[in-house]
FIPATOR-929358 format. One line per field, with one value per residue (C-alpha): residue number from 1; x, y, z; residue in three letters. Coordinates in steps of 0.001 Angstrom, whole numbers, plus 500000, padded with zeros to 6 digits. Layout:
n: NUM:...;
X: X:...;
Y: Y:...;
Z: Z:...;
res: ala:...;
***
This chain:
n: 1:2:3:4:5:6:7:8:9:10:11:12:13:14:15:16:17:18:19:20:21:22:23:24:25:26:27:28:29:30:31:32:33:34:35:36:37:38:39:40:41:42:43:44:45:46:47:48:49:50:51:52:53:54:55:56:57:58:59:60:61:62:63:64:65:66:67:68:69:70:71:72:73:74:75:76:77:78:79:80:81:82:83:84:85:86:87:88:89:90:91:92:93:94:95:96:97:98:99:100:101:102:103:104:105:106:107:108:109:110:111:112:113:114:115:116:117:118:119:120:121:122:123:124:125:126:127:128:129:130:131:132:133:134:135:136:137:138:139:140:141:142:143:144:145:146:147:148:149:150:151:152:153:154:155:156:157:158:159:160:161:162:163:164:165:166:167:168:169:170:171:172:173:174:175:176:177:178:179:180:181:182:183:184:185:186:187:188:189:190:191:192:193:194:195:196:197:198:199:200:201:202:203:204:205:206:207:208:209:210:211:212:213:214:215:216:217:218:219:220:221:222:223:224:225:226:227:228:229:230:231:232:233:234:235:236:237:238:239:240:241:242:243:244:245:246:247:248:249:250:251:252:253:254:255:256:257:258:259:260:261:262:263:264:265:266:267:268:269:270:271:272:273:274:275:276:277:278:279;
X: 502013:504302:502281:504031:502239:504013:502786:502434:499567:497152:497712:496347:492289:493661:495934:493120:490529:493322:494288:490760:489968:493167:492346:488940:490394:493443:491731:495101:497719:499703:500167:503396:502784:505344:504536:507590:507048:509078:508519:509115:508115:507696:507232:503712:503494:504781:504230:503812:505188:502504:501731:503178:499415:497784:500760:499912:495982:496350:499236:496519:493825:496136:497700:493956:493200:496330:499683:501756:500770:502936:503476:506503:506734:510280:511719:512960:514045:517597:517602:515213:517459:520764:518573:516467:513942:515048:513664:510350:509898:508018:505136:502111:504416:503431:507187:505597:505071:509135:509337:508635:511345:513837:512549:515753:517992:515990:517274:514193:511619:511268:512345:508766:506513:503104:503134:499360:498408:496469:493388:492543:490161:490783:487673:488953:491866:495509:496985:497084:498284:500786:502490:502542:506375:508804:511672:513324:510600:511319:507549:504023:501776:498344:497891:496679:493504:493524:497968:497499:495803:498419:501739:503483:507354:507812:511503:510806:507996:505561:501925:499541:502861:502093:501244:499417:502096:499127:499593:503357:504327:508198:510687:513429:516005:515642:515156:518702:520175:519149:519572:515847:514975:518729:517990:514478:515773:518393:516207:513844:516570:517715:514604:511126:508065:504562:503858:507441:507787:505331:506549:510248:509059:507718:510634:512992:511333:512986:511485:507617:505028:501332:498417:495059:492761:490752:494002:494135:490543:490827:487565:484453:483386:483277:482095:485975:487472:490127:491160:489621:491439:489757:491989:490752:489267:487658:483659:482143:478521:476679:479987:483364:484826:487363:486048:487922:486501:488729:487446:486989:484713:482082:479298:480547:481459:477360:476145:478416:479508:476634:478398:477574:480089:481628:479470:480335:483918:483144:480689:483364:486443:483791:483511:486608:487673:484389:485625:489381:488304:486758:490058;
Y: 487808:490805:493906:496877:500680:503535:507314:510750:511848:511658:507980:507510:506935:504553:502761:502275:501234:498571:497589:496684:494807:492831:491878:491073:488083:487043:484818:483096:485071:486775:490460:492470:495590:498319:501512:503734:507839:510550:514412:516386:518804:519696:522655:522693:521668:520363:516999:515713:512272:509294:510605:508301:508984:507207:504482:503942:503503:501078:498689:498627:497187:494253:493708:493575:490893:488798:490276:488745:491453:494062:497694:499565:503240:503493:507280:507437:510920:510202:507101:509861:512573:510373:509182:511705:511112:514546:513949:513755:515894:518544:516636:514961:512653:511778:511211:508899:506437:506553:504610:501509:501328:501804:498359:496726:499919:498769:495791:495489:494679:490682:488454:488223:491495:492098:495928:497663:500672:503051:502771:498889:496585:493201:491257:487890:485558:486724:483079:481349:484776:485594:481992:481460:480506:482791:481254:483258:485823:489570:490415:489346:491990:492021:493606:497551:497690:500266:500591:497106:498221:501214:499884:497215:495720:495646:494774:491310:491178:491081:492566:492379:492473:496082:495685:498291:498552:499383:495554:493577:490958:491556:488481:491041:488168:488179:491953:492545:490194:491609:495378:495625:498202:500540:500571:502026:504617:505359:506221:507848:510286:510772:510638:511700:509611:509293:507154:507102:504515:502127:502865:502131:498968:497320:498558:496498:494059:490600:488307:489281:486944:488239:487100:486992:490251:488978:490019:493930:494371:497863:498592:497227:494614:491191:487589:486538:489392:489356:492954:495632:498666:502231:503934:506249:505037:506056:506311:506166:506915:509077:510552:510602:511154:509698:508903:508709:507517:506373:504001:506909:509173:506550:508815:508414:504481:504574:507232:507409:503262:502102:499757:498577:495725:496827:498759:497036:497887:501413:502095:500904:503172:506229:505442:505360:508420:509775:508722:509566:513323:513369:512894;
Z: 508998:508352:506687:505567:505711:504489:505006:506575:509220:506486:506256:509720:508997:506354:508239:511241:508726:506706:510418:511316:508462:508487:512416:511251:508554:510377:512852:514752:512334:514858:513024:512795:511385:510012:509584:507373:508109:507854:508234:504541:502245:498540:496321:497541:501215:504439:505143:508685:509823:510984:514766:517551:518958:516231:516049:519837:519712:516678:518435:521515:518995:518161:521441:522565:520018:520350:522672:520439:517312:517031:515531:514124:513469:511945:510731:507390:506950:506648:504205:502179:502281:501300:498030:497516:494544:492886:489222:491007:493570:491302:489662:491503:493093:496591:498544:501012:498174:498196:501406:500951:498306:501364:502961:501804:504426:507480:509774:511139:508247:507941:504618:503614:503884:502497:501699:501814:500589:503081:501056:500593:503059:503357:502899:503564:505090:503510:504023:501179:499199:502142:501952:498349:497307:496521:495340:492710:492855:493966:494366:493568:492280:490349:487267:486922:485942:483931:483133:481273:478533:478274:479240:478244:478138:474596:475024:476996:474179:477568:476979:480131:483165:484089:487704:490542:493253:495948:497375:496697:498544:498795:499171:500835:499985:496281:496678:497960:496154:493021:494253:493134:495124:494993:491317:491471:493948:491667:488621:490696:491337:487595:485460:486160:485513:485379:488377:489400:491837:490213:486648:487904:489764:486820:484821:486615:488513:486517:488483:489743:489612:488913:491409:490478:490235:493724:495176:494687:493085:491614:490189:492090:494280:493032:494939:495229:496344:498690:499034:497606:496697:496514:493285:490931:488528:484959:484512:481261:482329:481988:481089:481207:484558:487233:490672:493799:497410:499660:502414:505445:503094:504484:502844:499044:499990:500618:498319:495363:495647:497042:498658:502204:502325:505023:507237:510395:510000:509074:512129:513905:512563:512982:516383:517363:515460:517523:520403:519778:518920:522445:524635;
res: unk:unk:unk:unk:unk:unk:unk:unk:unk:unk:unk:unk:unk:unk:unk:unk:unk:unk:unk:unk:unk:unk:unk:unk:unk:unk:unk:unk:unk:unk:unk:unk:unk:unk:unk:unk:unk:unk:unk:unk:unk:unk:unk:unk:unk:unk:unk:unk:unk:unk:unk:unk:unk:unk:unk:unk:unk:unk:unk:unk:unk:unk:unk:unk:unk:unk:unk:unk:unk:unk:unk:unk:unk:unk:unk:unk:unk:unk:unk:unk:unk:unk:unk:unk:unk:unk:unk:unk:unk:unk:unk:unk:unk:unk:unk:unk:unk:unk:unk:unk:unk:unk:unk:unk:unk:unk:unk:unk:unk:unk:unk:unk:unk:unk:unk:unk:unk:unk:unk:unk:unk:unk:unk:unk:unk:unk:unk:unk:unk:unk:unk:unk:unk:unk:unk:unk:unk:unk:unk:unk:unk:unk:unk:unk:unk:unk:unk:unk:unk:unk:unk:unk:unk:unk:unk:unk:unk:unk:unk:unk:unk:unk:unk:unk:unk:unk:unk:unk:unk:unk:unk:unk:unk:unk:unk:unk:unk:unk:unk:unk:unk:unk:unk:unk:unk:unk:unk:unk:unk:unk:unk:unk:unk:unk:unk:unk:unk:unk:unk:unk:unk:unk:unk:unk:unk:unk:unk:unk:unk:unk:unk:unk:unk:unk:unk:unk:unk:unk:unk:unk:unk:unk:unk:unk:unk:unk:unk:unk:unk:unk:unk:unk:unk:unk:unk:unk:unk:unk:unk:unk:unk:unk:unk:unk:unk:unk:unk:unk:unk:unk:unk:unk:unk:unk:unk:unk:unk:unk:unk:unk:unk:unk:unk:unk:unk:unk:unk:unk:unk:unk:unk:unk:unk:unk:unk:unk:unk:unk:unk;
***
């Protein structure tokens, strides 16, 4: 199974805690995991590439489990400089969301790739989403939980298609074939959006197929979920308000949440950060 990380240092704690869920479900899946970095900054700060530290200390956790798992830490800095998301680079844009989109420049990422946001645990075995078929299908996404109410493809005369790009399974084929992924970079560079990389994905995806919400469950736990993603969200009681906790603020997950799900996983990412922090 081929699983696709993008981010800065930032995205480490994430990455561990994804990682450790994903080795938790995959029981014989051998794991090759790709993690797309870069060093940058913006109008507002530097950002620091994904340390080859951290890279190291999470490839040891899957050789440990199975020494045929893998892990990739690939530079992108030039690819990001040649196409450089200019319309974008001044709003609340994060550029490390960029990356992913230059899958389709790197030899080394696989024909089929399940990409992951840094803030999602998987809660149960990936195959049967992983090995769906793909034939004339660029991605598979699940629907945003809260962008379907608000945006829809009027042109295609499409209503609910508006899909979170925190978990895609890319068919790098059909992705090159159809230049999928050079257009989005292209209109990330000439108009700015809300969202930009998701808004331009679901723009001009053709051919994406939409999963069911157990797939990339966006707003709380349910029975079926498969992966659970930790967005912000909207809160209507006792007021209006968005929430965001991410997976390592173990505290909210428990106080704000309540959600001890995964407390086994999370004692065990706080250890090893405790014990990391040590050396």
């Amino acid at each position: 199974m081929n699983i696709l990380f993008c981010g800065d240092s930032n995205a480490e704690d994430g990455v561990l805690i994804a990682t450790l869920s994903l080795l938790k479900n995959s029981g014989a899946e051998e794991l090759h995991i790709y993690v797309l970095t870069m060093y940058t900054r913006n109008y507002k700060k530097k950002y620091h590439p994904f340390s080859k530290h951290a890279a190291d200390y999470i490839r040891s956790l899957l050789v440990k489990q199975n020494p045929n798992n893998t892990l990739r830490l690939i530079d992108c800095i030039s690819l990001f400089i040649e196409e450089n998301p200019a319309a974008n680079m001044k709003n609340h844009f994060t550029p490390y969301a960029m990356l992913r989109l230059f899958s389709d420049q790197l030899p080394q990422i696989p024909h089929r790739i399940l990409y992951l946001d840094d803030d999602v645990i998987v809660r149960r075995s990936l195959k049967i989403f992983y090995k769906q078929d793909l034939t004339n299908v660029q991605l598979v996404g699940i629907l945003d939980y809260w962008g379907r109410f608000f945006f829809h493809n009027y042109h295609e005369h499409k209503i609910f298609d508006y899909i979170n790009s925190g978990v895609l399974l890319l068919n790098m084929e059909e992705i090159k074939e159809t230049k999928l992924f050079a257009r989005v970079r292209h209109m990330m560079q000439v108009k700015n959006m809300f969202m930009p990389d998701q808004s331009a994905i679901n723009k001009l995806a053709t051919e994406k197929k939409i999963a069911p919400r157990r797939y990339n469950e966006q707003y709380k736990l349910q029975p079926d979920t498969v992966i659970q993603h930790f967005t912000t969200s909207f809160r209507f009681f006792p007021f209006f308000r968005t929430q965001t906790v991410k997976p390592w603020d173990v505290k909210r997950i428990h106080s704000v949440l309540k959600l001890h799900e995964y407390d086994d996983l999370l004692n065990l990412y706080l250890k090893i950060r405790h014990n990391l922090r040590r050396q």
